[in-house]
N, C-alpha and C positions, 0 to 999 in steps of 0.2 A: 656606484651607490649600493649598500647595502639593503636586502630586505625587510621589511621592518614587522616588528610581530605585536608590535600594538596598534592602537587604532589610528586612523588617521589624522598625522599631525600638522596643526598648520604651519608648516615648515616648508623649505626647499622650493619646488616650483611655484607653490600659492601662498608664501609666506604673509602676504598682506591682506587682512581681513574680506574687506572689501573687495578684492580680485576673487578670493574664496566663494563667497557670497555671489558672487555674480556669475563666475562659474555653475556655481549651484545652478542656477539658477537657469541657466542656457541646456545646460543636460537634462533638466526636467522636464523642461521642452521640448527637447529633443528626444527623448524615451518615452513621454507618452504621445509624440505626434509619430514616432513609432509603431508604436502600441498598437494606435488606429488602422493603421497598415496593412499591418503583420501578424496580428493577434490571432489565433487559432480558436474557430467558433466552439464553442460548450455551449451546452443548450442552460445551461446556472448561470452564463455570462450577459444575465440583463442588465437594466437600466438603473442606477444607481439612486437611493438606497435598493438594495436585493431583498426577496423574501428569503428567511435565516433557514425555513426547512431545508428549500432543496440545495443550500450553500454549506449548511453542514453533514450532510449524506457526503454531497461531494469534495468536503474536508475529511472528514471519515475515510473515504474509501480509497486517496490520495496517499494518505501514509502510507508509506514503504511499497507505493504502487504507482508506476507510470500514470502520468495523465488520460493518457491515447488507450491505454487499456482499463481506464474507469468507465470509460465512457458510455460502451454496451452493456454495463453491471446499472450505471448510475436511472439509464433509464427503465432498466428492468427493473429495477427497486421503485421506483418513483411511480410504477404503472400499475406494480402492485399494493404502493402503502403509496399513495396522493396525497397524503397529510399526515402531521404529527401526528394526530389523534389515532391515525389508522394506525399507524407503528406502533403507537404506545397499546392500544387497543392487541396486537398482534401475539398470536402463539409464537416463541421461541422459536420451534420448529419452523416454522414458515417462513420467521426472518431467516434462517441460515441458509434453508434451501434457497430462498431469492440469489443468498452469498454465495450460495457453492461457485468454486473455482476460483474466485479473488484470494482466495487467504488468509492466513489473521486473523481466524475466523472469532476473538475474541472482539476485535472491534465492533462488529452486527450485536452482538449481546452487548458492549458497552454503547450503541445509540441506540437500541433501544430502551437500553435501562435511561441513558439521558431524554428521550421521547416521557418517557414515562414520571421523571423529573418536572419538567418543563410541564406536564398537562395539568401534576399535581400544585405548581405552583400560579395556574391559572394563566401566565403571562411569559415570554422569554425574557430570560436575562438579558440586557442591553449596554453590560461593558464587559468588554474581556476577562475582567477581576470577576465578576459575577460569573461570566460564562466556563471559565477554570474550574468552579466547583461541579459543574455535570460531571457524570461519569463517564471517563475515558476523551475527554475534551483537554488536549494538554495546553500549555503556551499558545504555541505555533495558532493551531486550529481555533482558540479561544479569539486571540488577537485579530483573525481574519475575519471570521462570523462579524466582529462587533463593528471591524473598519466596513465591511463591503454590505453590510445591511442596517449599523446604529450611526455611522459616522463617526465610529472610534479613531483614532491617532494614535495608538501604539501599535508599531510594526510588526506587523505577520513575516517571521523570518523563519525560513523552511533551508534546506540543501544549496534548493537553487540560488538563495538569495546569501546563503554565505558565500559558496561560489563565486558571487558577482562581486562578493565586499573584499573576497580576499586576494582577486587579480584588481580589482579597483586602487586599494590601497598598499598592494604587493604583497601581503603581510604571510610571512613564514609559518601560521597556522592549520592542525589537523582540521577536516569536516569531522562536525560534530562537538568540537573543545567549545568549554563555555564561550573565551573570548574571542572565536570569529563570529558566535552567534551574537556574542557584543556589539562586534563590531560590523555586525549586518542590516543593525539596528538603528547604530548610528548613521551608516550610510544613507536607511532609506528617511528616517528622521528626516536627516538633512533635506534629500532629495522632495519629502513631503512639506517642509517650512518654506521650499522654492516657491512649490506647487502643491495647493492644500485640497488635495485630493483621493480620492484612495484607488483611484485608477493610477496612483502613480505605485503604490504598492503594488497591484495585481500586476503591471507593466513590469515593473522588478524580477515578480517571481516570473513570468514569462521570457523574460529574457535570460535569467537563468537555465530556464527550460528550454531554450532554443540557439539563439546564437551563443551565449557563453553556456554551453552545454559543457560534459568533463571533457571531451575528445571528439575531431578539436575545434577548440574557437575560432567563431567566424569573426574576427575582431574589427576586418574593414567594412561590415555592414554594421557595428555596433554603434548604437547613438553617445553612447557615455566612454566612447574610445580616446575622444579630445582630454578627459580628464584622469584617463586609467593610469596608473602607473605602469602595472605589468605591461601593459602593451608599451608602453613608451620605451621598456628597455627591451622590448621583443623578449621576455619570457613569460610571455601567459602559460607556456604549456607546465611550468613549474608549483603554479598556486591553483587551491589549496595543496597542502601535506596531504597524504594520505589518509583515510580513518583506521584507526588501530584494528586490526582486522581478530574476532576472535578464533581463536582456532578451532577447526569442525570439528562435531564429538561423532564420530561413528556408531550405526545402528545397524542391526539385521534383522528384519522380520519376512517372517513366512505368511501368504497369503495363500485362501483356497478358494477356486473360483471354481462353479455349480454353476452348470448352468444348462436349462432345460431344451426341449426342441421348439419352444415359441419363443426363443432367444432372453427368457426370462434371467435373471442371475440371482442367486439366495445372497442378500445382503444384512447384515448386523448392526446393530446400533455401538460405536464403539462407548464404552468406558472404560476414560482414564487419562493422564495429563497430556495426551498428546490425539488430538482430532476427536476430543471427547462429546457424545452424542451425535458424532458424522455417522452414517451409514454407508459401509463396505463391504467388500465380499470378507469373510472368516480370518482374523488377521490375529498372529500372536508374536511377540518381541522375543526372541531369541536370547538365551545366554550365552556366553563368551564360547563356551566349547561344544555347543547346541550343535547337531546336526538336521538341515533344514527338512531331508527328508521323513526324518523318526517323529519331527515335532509334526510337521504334515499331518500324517499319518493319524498321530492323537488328534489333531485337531478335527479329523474326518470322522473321526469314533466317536468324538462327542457329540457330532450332529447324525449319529446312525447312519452313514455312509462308506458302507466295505466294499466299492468298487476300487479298481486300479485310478492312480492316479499317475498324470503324466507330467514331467518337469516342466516347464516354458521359461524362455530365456530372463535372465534377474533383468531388473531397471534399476535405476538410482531416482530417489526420489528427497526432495530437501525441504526441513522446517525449522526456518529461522538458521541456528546456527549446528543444525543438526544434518548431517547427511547418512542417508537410508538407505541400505540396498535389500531389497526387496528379491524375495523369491515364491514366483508363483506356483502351484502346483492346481493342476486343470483336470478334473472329473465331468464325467454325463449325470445329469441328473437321475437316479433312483427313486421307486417309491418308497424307498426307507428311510428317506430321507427328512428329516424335522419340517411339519409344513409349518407357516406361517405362524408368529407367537408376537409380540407385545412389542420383544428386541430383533425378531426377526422378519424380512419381507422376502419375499420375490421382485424383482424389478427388473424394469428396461435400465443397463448400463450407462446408456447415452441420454434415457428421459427419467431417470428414478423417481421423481414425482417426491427427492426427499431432499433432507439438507446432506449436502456427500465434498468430497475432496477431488481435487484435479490428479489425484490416484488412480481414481475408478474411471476415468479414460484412458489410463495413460493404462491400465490392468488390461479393460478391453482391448487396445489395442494390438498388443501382444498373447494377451492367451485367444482370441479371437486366432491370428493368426497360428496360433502354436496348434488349435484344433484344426485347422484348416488341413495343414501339413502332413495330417496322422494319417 
């Protein structure tokens, strides 16, 4: 039998309506008495209908971010802003810093601008089509708020849940092509007309997340194995296809790490299209035939800084589809050196007390040790 790249058709083993249906019907069962089992606690995984705040932080902060490492950002956010109001109420700055280290660090400015939507309209939107118009609220995350806190019925379909649709229904399709997220849709539809619930959706994405993970599927623990296809011909490990991968664009920037004898480090406010208004140590993007050291060097002159500086080993650091190789160069702090200004601080590297990137540890940890070494 061939794989098939549309959606699931009532053909071949469930050709008769009624067997279809009934099938349904036994695996929705089956996947949310699952669910109940196996389901991995979140502290946003209350009692259904959900309050929408802390369900869309943690739709938010989900894209393109493992669950399991939401988890200690989602409640640091939540302990700092407990309510829409406080978010929308919120300096920029403050929200990023709460971000720092999660990444995408555009999402944090898109819920707050959504926080600040929602207060001006007095009331949350309560369908997905309504909640689509926030800003930075796509599909996916629209769909989910309105099922797991209004009672919505259009399917919150994410990775995990094309994954599932497309060893489900064997189907030859890329993650990410329109028609698995089609046909991810239909699946849980389906699986939701069994059982009209939106624990059967959250079950969905969880089981995506877990036994049909990408590598590899636990398929004899899966509840919806009786009706998978993939499994039945023993090739789950084949579906989905691939996502089309873009190819990295390489970067080189030079970094200058200052830093005093109270373990202070001079950090900068960056501007410009990439970690714009993060705070780092002195960072400038390289030209193609740029030598890391010369550019150093300017960079040290422009903060009144004529001491030696010392090399410390490059890092590779990546954004989005960008990969960075980074070269630090490490001085002692002088009193010549620029104090304090508007775009510039002193800070603890590990407590900056500002909104920064999962750079300025990974910096510390190596020019930390490169000073050590001397």
């Amino acid at each position: 039998m061939q794989a098939r790249d549309e959606g699931r058709a009532e053909t071949g083993r469930w050709a008769d309506r009624d067997t279809l249906r009934g099938m349904y019907t036994a695996l929705a069962t089956a996947l949310v008495d699952w669910h109940r089992a196996a389901r991995r606690p979140m502290p946003w995984r209350t009692p259904f209908p959900r309050e929408p705040y802390g369900v869309l932080v943690a739709e938010v902060m989900a894209q393109q971010t493992q669950i399991d490492r939401v988890l200690p950002f989602w409640e640091r956010f939540l302990a700092r802003f407990p309510t829409l109001a406080a978010l929308a109420a919120a300096d920029e700055s403050d929200v990023l810093e709460q971000w720092s280290g999660l990444g995408y660090y555009r999402r944090a400015r898109m819920l707050r601008a959504a926080a600040k939507a929602i207060e001006a309209r007095g009331e949350w939107p309560r369908t997905a089509e309504s909640l689509r118009t926030l800003p930075g609220v796509g599909p996916y995350s629209a769909a989910a708020v309105a099922a797991f806190c209004f009672g919505g019925t259009e399917p919150p379909v994410d990775g995990n849940v094309a994954r599932v649709a497309a060893r489900f229904g064997r189907l030859a399709l890329p993650l990410g092509s329109a028609r698995l997220l089609a046909a991810g849709r239909r699946l849980a539809a389906a699986l939701h007309a069994a059982a009209p619930s939106p624990e059967v959706f959250e079950a969905l994405m969880e089981l995506g997340g877990t036994l049909c993970a990408p590598a590899p599927p636990r398929c004899l623990l899966c509840p919806l194995r009786p009706g998978c296809e993939a499994a039945h011909h023993g090739d789950q490990d084949r579906y989905p296809l691939p996502r089309p991968q873009r190819a990295a664009e390489p970067h080189r920037w030079v970094v200058l790490w200052l830093e005093r004898d109270d373990g202070q480090v001079l950090l900068r406010e960056v501007q410009g299209p990439l970690l714009d208004r993060l705070w780092l140590p002195p960072l400038r993007i390289l030209d193609a035939c740029e030598q890391p050291a010369s550019a150093a060097a300017g960079l040290a002159a422009g903060l009144g800084f004529a001491g030696s500086l010392r090399t410390a080993p490059t890092l590779s650091h990546g954004i989005s589809h960008r990969a960075i190789t980074v070269h630090p160069f490490v001085g002692s702090f002088e009193p010549g050196v620029s104090e304090a200004t508007p775009d510039r601080r002193w800070a603890d590297p590990l407590r900056p007390g500002l909104p920064t990137s999962s750079l300025l540890v990974k910096l510390a940890r190596i020019c930390r040790a490169s000073s050590w070494e001397v």
